[in-house]
N, C-alpha and C positions, 0 to 999 in steps of 0.2 A: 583682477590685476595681480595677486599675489601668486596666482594659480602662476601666468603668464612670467613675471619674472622666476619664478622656480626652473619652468619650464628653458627659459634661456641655460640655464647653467646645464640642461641633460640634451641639449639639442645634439651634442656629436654625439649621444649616442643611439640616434635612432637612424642614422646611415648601416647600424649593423645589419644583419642576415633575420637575425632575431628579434621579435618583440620585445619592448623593454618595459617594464613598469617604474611609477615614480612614486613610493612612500613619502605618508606623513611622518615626520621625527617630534619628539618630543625635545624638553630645552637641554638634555642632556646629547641629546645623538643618538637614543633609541626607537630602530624603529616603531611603529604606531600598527600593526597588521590589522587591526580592529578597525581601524578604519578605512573611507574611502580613497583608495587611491588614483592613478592613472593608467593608463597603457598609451603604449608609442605603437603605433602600430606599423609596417613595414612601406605601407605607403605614406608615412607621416601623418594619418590623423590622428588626434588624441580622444581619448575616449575615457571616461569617469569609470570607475570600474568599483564592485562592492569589496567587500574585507571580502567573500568568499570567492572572488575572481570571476564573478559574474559582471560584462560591461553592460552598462545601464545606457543605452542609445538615448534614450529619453530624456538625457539631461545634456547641458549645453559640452559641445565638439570644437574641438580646434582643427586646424590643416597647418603642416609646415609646408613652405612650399617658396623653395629659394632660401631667402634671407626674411622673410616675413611669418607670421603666425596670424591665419583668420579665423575668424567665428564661422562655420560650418551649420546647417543643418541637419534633422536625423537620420538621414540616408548619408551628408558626406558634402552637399552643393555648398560650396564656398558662399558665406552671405555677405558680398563685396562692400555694402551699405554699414555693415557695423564695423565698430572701430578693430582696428588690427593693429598688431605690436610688429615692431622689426628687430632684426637678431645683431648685435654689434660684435 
């Protein structure tokens, strides 16, 4: 769930052209490069990705898609059945 609300506040910017990634911060506003982050990817999946910018498929995917965010499997198939968040 925290992953997911994070993800609301970088939602414009996976309309761009460009992949976007999404850093951990520390409680000052440093980012965290050590660890793992995200990617947005240009068709709106999200994808877990390592500190060295290796995406890790094998671990749980989102899909934006409209105004909603779902759980995906590892190929990408929307999993309709698990719970999904909407974008306000």
């Amino acid at each position: 769930m925290k992953l997911a609300l994070l993800l609301f506040g970088l939602i414009i910017l996976s309309v761009q052209a460009e992949e976007k990634r999404i850093y951990q911060t520390d409680s000052v506003g440093n980012i965290q490069y050590n660890k793992p982050s995200q990617t947005i990817q240009n068709d709106g999946r999200i994808i877990q990705t390592d500190p060295y910018g290796n995406k890790q498929y094998n671990k749980q995917q989102y899909q934006i898609k409209g105004d909603k965010i779902y759980q995906t499997d590892s190929v990408g198939n929307i999993q309709y059945n698990k719970p999904q968040q909407r974008i306000k």
